[in-house]
C-alpha positions, 0 to 999 in steps of 0.5 A: 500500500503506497502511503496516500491511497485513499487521498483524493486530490482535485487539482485546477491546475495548469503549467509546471508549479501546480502539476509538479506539487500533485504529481509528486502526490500521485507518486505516492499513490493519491488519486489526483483528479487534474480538471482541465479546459475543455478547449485544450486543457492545461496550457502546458499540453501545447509547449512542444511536440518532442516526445512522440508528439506530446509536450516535455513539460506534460508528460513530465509532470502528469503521469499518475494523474485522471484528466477530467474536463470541466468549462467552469464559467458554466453552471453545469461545470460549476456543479460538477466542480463543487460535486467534486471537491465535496468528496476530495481531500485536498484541492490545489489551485494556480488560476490567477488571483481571484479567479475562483473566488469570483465563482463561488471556489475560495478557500475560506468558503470551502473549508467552511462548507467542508471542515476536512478540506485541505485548501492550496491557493499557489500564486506569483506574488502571494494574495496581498501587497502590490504585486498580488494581481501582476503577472507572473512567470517563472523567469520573471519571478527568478529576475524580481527576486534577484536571483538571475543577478547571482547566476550566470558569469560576471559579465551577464547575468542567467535565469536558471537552466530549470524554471526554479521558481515553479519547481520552489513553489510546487514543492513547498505546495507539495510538502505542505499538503503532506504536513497538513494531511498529518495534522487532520489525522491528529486534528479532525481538521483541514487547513487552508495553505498558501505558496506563491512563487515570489516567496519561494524563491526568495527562501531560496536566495538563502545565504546570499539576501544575509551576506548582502544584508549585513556587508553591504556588498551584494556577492558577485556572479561568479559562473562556475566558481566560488566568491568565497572559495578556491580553487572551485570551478571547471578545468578543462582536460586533454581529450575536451571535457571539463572537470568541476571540482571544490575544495573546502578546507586546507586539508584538502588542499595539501590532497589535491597539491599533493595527489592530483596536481603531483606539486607538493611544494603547493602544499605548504607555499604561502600564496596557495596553503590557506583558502584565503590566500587562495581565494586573493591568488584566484587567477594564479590558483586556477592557472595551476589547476587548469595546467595539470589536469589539462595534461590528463583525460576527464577519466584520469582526472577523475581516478587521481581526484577520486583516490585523493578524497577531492569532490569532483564532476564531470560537466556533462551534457543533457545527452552525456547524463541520460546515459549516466551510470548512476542512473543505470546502475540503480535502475531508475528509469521506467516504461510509462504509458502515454497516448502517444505510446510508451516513453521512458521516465524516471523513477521518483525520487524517495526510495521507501522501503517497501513501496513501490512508487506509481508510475501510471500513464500521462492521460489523454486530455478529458480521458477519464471525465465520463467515468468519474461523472458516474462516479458521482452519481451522474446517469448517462442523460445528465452526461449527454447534457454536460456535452451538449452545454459544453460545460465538460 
């Protein structure tokens, strides 16, 4: 039995922060039912074609899920929603701001007509302040909570490679939807929670909003390497890839002077023996780095920093990591079914013991909207009359 049989989760959700929070609550064996526009559905299903047809973002957050179609503005969609979340657990939303209130759908008057309901409200900017109601995307909410201005190299600042800000917040959704499930069962109660993305990532700026702070002096992008901390950053070797490697202390060091670089003398020398004089001889430490293992292949690079006990990684492409040892070695890819065929997914991430996570298909869009409306109690002239009004 996997830990959250039994929890039904009703899900308006679109886009990659609300489909990421459910998905990992399917993994875990939720029944998410995913309501989607009728005309299209969740946005995301129209990003690209590149998996047999399908959408990456799609078939990556929504396997495990029910598609359910509901038009919403209409009063039989209303029903069937309100119908809906009278026999759900949890219901998640990332419609823009007020938008279900205006329907008769907000969190205050669902916990109140259904005390067990655990309410998630995700937005950009939260429900209050002056950016409440502005748009927000994952790459504009990476720019207003500085964190582009910390990534990327010293001379251009870069958004992330992943859109942090909707995997923040889909997560804090995520684990705050499990907390709040805990508590009902000591409770009785549900609760209402709110994730924006804004604050998400802004917990996520971490260290950086504190040494700002309190020095004054906002730290510098840096690309691969450490304002704080050298030699950390990727060298070049001799058949053309790049090694990353970090030392953290001294001790370590004296191992990568000594073992790696073949220059013991490195060691004990004034400029290069503590992290400080390191850090104020960065270009001289990185040059000595650079020179030696451009001598030697990525493997040779790796064996000698392996054996010396120094933190290193090859900078792989995204076509170098899909055939990632580790990966394979744990087996961590599985066989997913999709409309377009079979395609092949990761496995979630926790390992639990004696659980197996579920990996069911991505569903057609409206696939299972029929069978639930008769789960509901709904007979098959009712349904024809949902069709023909449009409102599923």
């Amino acid at each position: 039995m996997r830990p959250l049989e039994g929890i039904t989760v009703v899900a308006l959700e679109q886009a990659v922060a609300a489909p990421i929070a459910t998905r990992h609550l399917a993994d875990l064996g939720a029944r998410v039912l995913k309501v989607e526009r009728p005309d299209g559905g969740d946005f995301a299903r129209a990003y690209d074609d590149k998996v047999k047809g399908l959408a990456s973002h799609f078939v990556w957050l929504n396997r495990s899920k029910e598609s359910v179609t509901l038009d919403i503005k209409t009063d039989g969609g209303r029903r069937v929603l309100a119908d809906l979340v009278a026999r759900a657990d949890v219901f998640l939303q990332n419609l823009a701001p007020g938008a279900l209130a205006r329907l008769g759908f907000d969190s205050a008057g669902l916990r109140q007509r259904h005390p067990l309901l655990i309410t998630c409200d995700m937005s950009g900017y939260g429900s209050a302040g002056p950016y409440r109601d502005k748009r927000a995307y994952d790459l504009l909410v990476q720019c207003e909570t500085a964190l582009v201005a910390v990534t990327g190299p010293p001379e251009q600042p870069a958004k992330t490679g992943v859109p942090a800000a909707d995997i923040a917040a889909g997560m804090y959704a995520y684990s705050s939807i499990l907390a709040a499930l805990f508590a009902r069962e000591r409770t009785g109660e549900g609760t209402a929670i709110e994730v924006s993305m804004f604050d998400s990532l802004a917990e996520w700026m971490g260290y950086q909003l504190y040494a700002t702070r309190y020095s004054g002096v906002a730290p510098p992008r840096s690309g691969l390497s450490h304002p704080t901390i050298a030699p950390y950053d990727a060298y070049e070797t001799a058949d053309g890839h790049s090694v990353v490697l970090g030392i953290q202390n001294d001790r370590e060091w004296v191992r990568l002077a000594e073992g790696v670089l073949q220059r013991p003398e490195l060691a004990t020398d004034p400029d290069f023996a503590t992290n400080r004089a390191r850090v104020a001889n960065r270009a001289r430490t990185d040059a000595v780095v650079a020179k030696a293992l451009k001598t030697l292949t990525a493997q040779e690079a790796v064996r000698r920093l392996d054996a010396a006990q120094i933190a290193s990684a090859r900078l792989n492409t995204v076509e170098e990591f899909l055939d990632h040892p580790q990966l394979a070695a744990r087996h961590r890819w599985r066989e997913v079914d999709t409309p377009a065929g079979p395609i092949q997914g990761l496995l979630p991430v926790p390992v639990m013991s004696g659980v197996e996570m579920r990996m069911d298909p991505v569903p057609a869009l409206g696939e299972h909207t029929d069978a639930v409306l008769r789960e509901l109690g709904y007979d098959d002239e009712r349904i024809r009359a949902l069709h023909e009004e449009q409102a599923v």
